[in-house]
KEBA-353485 format. One record per residue (C-alpha): y, z, x. Coordinates in steps of 0.1 Angstrom, whole numbers, always signed. Last residue first. Example, Ala and Ser with C-alpha at 12.3 -4.5 7.8 and 13.67 -1.06 7.14 Angstrom:
// KEBA-353485
marza y:-11; z:+71; x:+137 .
marza y:-45; z:+78; x:+123 .
END
This chain:
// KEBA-353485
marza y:-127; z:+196; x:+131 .
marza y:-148; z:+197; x:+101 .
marza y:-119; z:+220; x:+89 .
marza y:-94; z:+190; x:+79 .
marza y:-121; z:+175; x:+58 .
marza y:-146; z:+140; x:+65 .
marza y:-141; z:+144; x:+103 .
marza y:-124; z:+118; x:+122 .
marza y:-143; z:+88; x:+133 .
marza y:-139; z:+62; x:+103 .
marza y:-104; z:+63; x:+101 .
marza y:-96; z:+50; x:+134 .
marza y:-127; z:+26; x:+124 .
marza y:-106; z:+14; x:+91 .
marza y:-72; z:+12; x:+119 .
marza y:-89; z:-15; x:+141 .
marza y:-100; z:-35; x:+110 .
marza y:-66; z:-32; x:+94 .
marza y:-52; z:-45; x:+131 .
marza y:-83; z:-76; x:+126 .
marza y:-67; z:-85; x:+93 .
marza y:-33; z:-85; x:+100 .
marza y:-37; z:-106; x:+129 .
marza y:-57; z:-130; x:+107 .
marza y:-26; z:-126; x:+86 .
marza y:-1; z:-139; x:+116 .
marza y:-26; z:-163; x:+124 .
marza y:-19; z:-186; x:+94 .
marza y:+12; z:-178; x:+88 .
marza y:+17; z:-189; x:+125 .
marza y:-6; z:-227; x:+111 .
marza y:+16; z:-226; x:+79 .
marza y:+50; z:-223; x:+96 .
marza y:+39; z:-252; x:+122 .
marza y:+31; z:-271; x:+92 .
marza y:+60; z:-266; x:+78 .
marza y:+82; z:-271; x:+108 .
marza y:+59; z:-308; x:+111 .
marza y:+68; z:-319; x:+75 .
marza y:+107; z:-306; x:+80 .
marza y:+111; z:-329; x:+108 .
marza y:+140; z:-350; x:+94 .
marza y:+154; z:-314; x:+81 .
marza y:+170; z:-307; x:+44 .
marza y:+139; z:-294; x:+33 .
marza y:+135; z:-269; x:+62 .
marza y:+172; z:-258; x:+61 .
marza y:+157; z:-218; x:+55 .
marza y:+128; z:-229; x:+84 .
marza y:+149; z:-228; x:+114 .
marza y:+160; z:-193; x:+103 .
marza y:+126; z:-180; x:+116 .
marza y:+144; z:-183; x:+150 .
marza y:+129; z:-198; x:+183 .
marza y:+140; z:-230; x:+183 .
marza y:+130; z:-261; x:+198 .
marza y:+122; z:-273; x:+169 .
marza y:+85; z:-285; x:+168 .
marza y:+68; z:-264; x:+202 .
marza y:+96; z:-236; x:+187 .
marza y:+79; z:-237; x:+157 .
marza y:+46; z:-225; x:+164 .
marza y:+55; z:-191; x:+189 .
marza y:+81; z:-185; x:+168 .
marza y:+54; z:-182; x:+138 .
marza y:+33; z:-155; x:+160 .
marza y:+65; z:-136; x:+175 .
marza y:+83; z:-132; x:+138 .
marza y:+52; z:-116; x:+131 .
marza y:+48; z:-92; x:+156 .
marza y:+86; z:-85; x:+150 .
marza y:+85; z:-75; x:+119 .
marza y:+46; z:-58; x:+127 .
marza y:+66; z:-36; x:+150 .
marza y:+92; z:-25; x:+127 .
marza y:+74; z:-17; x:+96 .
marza y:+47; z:+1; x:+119 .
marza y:+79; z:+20; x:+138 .
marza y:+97; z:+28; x:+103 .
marza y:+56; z:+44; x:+87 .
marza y:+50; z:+65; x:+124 .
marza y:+90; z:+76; x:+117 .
marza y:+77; z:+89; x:+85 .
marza y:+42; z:+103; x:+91 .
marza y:+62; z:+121; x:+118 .
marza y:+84; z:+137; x:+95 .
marza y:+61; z:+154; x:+79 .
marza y:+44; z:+165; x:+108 .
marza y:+76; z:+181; x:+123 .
marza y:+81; z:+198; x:+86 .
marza y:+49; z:+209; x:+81 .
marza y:+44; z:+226; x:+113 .
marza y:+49; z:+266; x:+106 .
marza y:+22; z:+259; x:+81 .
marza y:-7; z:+244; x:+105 .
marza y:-13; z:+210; x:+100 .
marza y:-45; z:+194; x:+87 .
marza y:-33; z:+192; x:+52 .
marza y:-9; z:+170; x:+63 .
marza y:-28; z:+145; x:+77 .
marza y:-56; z:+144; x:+49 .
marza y:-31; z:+144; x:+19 .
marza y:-14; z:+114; x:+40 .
marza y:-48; z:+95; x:+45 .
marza y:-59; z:+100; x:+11 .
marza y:-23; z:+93; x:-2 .
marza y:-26; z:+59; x:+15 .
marza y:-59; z:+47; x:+20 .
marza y:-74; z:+33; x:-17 .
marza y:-40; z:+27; x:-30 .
marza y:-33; z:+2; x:+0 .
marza y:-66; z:-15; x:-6 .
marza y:-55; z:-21; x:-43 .
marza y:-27; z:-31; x:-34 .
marza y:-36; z:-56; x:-6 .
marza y:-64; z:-65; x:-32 .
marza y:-34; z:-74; x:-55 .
marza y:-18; z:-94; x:-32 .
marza y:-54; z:-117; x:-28 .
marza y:-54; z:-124; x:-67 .
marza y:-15; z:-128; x:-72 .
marza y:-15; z:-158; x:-44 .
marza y:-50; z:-174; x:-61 .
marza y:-31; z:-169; x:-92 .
marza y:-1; z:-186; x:-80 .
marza y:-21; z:-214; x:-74 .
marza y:-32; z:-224; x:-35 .
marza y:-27; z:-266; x:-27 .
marza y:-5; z:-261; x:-4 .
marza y:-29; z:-240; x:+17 .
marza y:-48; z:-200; x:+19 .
marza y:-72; z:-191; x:+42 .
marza y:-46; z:-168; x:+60 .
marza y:-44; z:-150; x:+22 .
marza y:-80; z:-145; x:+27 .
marza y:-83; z:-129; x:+58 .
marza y:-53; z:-106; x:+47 .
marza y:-71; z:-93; x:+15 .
marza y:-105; z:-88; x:+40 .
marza y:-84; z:-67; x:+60 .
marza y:-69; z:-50; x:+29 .
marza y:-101; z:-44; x:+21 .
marza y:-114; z:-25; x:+51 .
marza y:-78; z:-1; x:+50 .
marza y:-90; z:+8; x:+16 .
marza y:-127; z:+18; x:+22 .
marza y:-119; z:+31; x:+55 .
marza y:-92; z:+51; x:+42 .
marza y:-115; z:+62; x:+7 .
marza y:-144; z:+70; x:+28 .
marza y:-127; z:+95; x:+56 .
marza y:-100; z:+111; x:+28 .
marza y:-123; z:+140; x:+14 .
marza y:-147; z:+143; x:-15 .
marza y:-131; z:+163; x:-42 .
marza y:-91; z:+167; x:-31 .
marza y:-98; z:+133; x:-19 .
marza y:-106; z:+119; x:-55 .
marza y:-74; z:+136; x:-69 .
marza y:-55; z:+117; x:-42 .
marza y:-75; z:+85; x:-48 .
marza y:-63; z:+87; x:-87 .
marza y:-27; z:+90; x:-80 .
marza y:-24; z:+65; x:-62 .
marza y:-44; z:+40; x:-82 .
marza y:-18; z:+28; x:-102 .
marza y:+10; z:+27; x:-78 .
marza y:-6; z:+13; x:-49 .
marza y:-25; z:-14; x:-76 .
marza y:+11; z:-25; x:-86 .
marza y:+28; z:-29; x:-55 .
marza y:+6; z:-56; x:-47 .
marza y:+17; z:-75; x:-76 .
marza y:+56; z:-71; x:-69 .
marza y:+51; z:-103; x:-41 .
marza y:+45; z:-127; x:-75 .
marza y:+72; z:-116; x:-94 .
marza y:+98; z:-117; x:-62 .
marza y:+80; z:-153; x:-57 .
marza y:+92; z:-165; x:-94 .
marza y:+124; z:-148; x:-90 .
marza y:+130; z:-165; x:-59 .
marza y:+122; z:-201; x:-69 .
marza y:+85; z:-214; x:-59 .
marza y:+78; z:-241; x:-36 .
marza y:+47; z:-235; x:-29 .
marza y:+49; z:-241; x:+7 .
marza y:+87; z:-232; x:+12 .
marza y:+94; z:-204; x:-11 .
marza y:+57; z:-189; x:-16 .
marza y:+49; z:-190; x:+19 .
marza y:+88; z:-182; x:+30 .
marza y:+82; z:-151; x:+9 .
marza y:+50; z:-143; x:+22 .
marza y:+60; z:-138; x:+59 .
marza y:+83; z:-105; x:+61 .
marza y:+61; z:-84; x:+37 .
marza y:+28; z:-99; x:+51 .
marza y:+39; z:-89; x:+85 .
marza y:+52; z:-53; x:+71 .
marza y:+20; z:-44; x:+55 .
marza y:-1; z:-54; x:+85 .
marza y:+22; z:-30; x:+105 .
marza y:+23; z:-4; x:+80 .
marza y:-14; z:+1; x:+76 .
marza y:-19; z:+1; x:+117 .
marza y:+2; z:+29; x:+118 .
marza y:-13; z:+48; x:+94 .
marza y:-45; z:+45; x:+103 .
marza y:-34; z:+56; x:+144 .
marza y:-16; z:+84; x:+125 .
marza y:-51; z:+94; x:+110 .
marza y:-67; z:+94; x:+140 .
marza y:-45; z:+117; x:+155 .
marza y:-43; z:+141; x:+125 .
marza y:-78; z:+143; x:+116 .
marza y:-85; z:+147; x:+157 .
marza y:-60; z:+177; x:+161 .
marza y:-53; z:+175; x:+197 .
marza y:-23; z:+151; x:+182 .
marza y:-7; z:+185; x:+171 .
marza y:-3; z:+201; x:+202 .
marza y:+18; z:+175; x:+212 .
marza y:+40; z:+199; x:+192 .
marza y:+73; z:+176; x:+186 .
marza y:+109; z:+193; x:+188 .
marza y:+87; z:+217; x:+215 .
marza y:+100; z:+255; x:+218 .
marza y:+84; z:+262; x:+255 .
marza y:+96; z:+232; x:+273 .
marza y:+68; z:+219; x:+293 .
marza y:+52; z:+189; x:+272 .
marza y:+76; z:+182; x:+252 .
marza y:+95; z:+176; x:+286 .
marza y:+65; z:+149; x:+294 .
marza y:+66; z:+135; x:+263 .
marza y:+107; z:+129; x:+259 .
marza y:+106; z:+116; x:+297 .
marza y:+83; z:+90; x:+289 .
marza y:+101; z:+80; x:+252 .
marza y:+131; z:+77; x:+278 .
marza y:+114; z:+54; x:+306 .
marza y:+95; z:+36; x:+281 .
marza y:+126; z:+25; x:+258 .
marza y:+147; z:+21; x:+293 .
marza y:+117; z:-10; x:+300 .
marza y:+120; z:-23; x:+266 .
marza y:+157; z:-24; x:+263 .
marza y:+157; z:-39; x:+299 .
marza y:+133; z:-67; x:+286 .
marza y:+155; z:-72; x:+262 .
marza y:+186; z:-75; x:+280 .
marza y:+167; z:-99; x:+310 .
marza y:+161; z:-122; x:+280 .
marza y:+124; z:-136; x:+281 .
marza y:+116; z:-119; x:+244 .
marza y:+146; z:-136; x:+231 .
marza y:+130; z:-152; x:+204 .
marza y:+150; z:-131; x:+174 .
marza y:+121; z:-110; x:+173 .
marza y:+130; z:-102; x:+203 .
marza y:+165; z:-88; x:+194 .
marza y:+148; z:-68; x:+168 .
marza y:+119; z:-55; x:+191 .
marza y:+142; z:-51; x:+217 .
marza y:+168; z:-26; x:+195 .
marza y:+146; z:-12; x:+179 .
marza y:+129; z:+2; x:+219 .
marza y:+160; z:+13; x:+227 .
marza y:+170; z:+33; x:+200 .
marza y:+134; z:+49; x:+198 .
marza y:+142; z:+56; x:+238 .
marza y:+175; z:+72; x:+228 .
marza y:+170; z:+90; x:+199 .
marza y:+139; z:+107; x:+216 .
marza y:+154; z:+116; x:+249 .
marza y:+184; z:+134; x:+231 .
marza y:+165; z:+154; x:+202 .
marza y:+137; z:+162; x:+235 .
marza y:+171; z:+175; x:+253 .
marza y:+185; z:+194; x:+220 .
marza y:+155; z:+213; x:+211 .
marza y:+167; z:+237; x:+188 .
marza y:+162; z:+277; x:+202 .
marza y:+136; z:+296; x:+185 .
marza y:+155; z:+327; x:+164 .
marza y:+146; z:+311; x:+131 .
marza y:+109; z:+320; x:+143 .
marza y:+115; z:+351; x:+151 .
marza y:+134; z:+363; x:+117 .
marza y:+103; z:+348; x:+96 .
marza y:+110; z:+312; x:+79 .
marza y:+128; z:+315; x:+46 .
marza y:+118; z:+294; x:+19 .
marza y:+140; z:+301; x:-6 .
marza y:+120; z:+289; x:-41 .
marza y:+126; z:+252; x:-55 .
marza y:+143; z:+247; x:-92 .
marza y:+181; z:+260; x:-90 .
marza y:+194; z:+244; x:-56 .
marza y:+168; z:+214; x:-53 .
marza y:+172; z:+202; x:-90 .
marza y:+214; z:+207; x:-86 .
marza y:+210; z:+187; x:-53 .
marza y:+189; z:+163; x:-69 .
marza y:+206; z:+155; x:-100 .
marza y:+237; z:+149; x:-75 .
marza y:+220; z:+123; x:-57 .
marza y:+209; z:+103; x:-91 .
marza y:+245; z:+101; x:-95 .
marza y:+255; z:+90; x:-58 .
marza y:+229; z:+65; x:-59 .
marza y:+242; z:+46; x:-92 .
marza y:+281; z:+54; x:-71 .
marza y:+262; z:+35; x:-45 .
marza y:+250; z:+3; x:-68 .
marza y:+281; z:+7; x:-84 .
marza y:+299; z:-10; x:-59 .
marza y:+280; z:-39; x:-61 .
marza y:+296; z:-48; x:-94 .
marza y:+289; z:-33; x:-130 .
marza y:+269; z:-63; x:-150 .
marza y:+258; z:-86; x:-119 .
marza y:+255; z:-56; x:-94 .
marza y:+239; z:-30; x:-119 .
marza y:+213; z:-58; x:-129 .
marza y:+206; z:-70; x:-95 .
marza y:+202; z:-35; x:-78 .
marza y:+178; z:-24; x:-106 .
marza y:+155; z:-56; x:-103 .
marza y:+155; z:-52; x:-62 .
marza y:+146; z:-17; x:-67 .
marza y:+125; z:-14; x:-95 .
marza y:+95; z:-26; x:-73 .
marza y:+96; z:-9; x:-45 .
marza y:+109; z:+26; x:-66 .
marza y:+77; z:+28; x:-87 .
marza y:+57; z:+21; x:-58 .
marza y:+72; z:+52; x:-37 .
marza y:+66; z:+69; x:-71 .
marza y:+34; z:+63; x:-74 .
marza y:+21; z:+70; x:-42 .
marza y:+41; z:+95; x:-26 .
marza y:+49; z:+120; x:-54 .
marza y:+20; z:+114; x:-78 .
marza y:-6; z:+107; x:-47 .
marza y:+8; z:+137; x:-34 .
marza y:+4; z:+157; x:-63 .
marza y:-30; z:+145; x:-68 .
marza y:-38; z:+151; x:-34 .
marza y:-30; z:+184; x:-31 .
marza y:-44; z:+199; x:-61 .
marza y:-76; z:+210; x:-48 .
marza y:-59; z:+217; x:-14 .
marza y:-36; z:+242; x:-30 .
marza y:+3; z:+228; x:-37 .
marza y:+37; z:+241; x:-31 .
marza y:+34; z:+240; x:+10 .
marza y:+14; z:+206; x:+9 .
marza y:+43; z:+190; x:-14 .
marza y:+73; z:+208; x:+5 .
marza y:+61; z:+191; x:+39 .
marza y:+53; z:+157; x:+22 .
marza y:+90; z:+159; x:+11 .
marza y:+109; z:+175; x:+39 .
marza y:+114; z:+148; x:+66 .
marza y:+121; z:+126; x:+40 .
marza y:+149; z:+142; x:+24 .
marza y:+166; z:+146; x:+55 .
marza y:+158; z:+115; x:+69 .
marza y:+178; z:+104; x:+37 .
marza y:+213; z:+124; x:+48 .
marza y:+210; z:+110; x:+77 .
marza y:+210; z:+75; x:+65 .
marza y:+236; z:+76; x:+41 .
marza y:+255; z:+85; x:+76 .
marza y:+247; z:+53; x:+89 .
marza y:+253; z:+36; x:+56 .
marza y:+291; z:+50; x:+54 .
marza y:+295; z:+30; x:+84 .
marza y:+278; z:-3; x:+78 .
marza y:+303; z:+4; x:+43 .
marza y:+332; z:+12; x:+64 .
marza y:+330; z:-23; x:+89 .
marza y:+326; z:-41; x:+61 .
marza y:+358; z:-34; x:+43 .
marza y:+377; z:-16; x:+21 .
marza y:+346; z:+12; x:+13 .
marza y:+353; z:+33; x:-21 .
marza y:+315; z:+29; x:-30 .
marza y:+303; z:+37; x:+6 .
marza y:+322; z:+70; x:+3 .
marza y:+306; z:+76; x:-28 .
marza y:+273; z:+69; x:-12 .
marza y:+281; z:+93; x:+12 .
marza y:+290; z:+121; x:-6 .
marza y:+254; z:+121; x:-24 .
marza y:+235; z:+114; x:+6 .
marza y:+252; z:+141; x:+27 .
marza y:+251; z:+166; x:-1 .
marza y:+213; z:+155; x:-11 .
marza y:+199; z:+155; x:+25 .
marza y:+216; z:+194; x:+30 .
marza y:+201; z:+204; x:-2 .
marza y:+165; z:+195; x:+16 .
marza y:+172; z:+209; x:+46 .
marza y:+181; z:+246; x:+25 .
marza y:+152; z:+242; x:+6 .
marza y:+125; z:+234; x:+33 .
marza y:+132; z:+261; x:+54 .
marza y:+153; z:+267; x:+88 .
marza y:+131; z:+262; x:+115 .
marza y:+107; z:+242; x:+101 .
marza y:+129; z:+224; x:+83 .
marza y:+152; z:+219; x:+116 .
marza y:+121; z:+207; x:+128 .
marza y:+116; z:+179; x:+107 .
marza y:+152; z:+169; x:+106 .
marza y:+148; z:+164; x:+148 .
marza y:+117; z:+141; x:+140 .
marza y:+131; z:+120; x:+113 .
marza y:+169; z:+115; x:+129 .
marza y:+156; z:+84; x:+154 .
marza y:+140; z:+67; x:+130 .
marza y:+163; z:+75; x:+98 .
marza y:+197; z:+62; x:+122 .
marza y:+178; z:+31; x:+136 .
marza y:+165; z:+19; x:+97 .
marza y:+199; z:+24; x:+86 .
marza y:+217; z:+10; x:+111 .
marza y:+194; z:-23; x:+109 .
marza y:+195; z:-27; x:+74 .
marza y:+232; z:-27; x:+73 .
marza y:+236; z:-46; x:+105 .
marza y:+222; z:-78; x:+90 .
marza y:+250; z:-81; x:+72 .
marza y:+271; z:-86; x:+104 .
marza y:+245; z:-118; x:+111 .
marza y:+252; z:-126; x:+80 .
marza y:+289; z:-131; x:+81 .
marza y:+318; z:-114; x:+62 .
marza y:+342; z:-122; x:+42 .
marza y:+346; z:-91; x:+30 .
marza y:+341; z:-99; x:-8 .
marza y:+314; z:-127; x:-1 .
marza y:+293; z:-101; x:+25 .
marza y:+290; z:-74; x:-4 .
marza y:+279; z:-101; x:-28 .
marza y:+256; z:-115; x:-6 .
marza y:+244; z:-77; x:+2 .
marza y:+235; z:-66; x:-33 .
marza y:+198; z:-78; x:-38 .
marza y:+196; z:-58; x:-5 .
marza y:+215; z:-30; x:-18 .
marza y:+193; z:-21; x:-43 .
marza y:+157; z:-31; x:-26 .
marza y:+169; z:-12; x:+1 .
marza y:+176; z:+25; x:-19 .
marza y:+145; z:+20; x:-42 .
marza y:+119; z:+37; x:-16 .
marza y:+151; z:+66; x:-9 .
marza y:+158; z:+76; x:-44 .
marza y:+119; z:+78; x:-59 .
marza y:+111; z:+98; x:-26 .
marza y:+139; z:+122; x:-33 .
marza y:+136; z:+122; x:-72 .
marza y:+97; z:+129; x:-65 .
marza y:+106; z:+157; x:-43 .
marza y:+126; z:+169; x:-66 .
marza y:+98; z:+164; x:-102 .
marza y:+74; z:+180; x:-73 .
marza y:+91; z:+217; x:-78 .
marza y:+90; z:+212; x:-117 .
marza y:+52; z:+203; x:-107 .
marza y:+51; z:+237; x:-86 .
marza y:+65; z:+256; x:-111 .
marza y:+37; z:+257; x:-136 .
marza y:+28; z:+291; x:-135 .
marza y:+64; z:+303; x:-147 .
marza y:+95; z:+297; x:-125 .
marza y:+103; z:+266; x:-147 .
marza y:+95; z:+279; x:-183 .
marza y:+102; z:+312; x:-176 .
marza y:+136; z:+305; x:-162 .
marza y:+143; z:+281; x:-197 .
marza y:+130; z:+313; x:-217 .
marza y:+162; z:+335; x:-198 .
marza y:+187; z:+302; x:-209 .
marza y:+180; z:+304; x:-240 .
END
């Protein structure tokens, strides 16, 4: 039994029991906020706790992953996709239990952090072990499977999983639920994918600590302005420091990447136009889809004056054409190439985001559920085109590093077009209620002024997605000017 079970998984199909791990990883880590999110109020109740201390669950997590991405990457390289991999699932896995058992706050923000390392571990590795397993004329699908579906898949469930198992189970469960599916990986990852040894001489390369150091720092820096900025403290003498020591230590980290001999991050790599360019499309994706992901739930909430379930329902719709036509667009780049399809998706979700800043009181929720979809249907057009593109660029020995990169490119997008956004509606209501916080707007109906704080919302939302539109316009011609296949270069 267990000899024919061997054949079946190591036999000519074992690249798609391969994916199935890499799929559990990606599947783990996209649903991971939307459970705990839906959780924290319930967290915060039992410790008595504030918001503004909640807030430092997202935030730790986002800071650890950003500025862990890159070094993970190279330890991958370095030391093979397998063994990083396992490590991501161990330090998830035990964790999460730890985070279960937390007694207060302060151990659960704690026990997030080093959730976090163990998920830039998994993310580091899993476009890297999906371009290793896989030929070019398979690729795509496979990511589009992988990345695409299953990064959808896990959007939307998670907010719906994490209220279930925290109103039938407790929020505790929500990280033993994580701990579980942790463990499936580790066994999938241990007794499913191949060793992956690197050569002797290139385990023997020396780690690089400084560019690990440099790096941390300056992304630290610069997360830490944007989300104190966003706050509308973009004048404070702290913030602007943050900024200035972000630039000063992200400068020093290029210019020793530069020199050192055994580079954390190949600048190499970016004289690689398809993988340059493609970045740049990437980036701008993420920022656009992080503005509308911040902004449309007070549109739906305060303008439409729809509950949260009904605007959760409605927001879920432009997950739905990334997860359907995923998989599709990857096949279709393994035939044609990625340079149509980006353009092609990255130009309609422009013209998605021109229309939703077009939108009024008076919109339905089908005009709403209309103009989300072509976001999704935009986004499924670029994404695993772009990413089967970028990583098939890369030379072997660089998977890993270029993997991760896609991932800290995807955190800095999400956290630039935050606080892009935050900036544009600040900029309206502060000339209303003299405050510069996005939380002026939760007390909106209870306000003397709340007619002119709406309006001021509506007139940032406003141009906050004609912003939107013109960045995805800026990132279609990013993807319009690299060659059509990685060896057109």
């Amino acid at each position: 039994m267990l000899q024919h079970l061997k054949q079946i998984v190591f036999g000519a199909n074992h690249r798609w029991w391969a994916l199935s791990v890499a799929a559990l990883a990606t599947f783990m880590v996209t649903t991971d906020a939307g459970l705990l999110s839906i959780s924290l109020p319930v967290v915060l109740a039992e410790f008595k706790a504030d918001l503004a201390t909640g807030g430092w669950l997202p935030f730790v997590y986002a800071l650890v992953t950003g500025s862990l991405y890159l070094p993970c990457g190279r330890l991958s390289d370095l030391l093979g996709r397998k063994r990083t991999l396992s490590a991501g699932f161990v330090i998830y896995t035990a964790t999460s239990l730890l985070a279960g058992f937390s007694q207060t706050i302060g151990q659960v923000i704690f026990f997030r952090g080093l959730q976090a390392a163990g998920s830039a571990l998994m993310m580091a590795n899993t476009f890297a072990l999906v371009t290793a397993l896989f030929a070019p004329a398979e690729r795509g699908r496979a990511m589009g499977l992988s990345g695409g579906m299953i990064s959808a898949l896990g959007f939307v469930m998670g907010p719906a999983l994490g209220g279930f198992i925290t109103y039938t189970f407790g929020w505790r469960s929500v990280f033993y639920v994580s701990c579980c599916l942790g463990i499936i990986g580790l066994i999938g990852a241990r007794f499913i994918l191949l060793d992956d040894k690197p050569a002797r001489a290139k385990r023997g390369e020396p780690f690089d600590y400084v560019g690990t150091a440099t790096f941390a720092i300056g992304l630290t820096m610069l997360l830490l302005a944007l989300t104190a900025g966003q706050k509308g403290l973009w004048q404070d003498p702290l913030v602007q420091a943050g900024f200035l020591l972000a630039a000063l230590f992200i400068g020093g980290f290029v210019v020793w990447e530069a020199r050192t001999p055994h580079p954390l991050l190949d600048l190499a790599l970016f004289r690689i136009r398809l993988f340059a360019a493609g970045n740049i499309a990437r980036l701008a994706s993420f920022v656009s889809v992080s503005m509308n992901q911040l902004l449309m739930p007070f549109f739906l909430q305060l303008a439409l004056g729809l509950d949260t379930f009904q605007s959760g329902l409605l927001v879920a719709t432009a997950s739905i054409g990334l997860g359907v036509l995923s998989p599709f667009t990857g096949y279709l780049s393994d035939r044609i190439g990625a340079r149509l399809l980006s353009s092609a998706g990255l130009t309609l979700m422009a013209f998605a985001y021109f229309s939703l800043g077009r939108l009024d009181l008076d919109a339905s929720r089908l005009d709403v559920a209309l103009r989300l979809g072509f976001v999704g249907v935009g986004f499924g057009l670029f994404q695993t085109p772009n990413n089967n593109a970028l990583m098939s660029s890369l030379p072997p020995d660089r998977l890993g590093v270029g993997s991760s990169f896609l991932s800290i490119v995807r955190s800095l997008g999400l956290s630039v077009g935050v606080a892009t956004a935050s900036a544009i509606v600040n900029a309206q209501l502060i000339a209303v209620s003299g405050r510069t916080s996005l939380d002026a707007l939760r007390k909106v109906g209870a306000a003397e002024n709340s007619a002119a704080l709406l309006s001021a919302f509506l007139s940032g939302y406003h141009y906050a997605c004609w912003t939107s539109a013109a960045i995805c316009l800026i990132g279609a011609v990013a993807a319009s000017l690299r060659a059509t296949r990685p060896g057109d270069d």
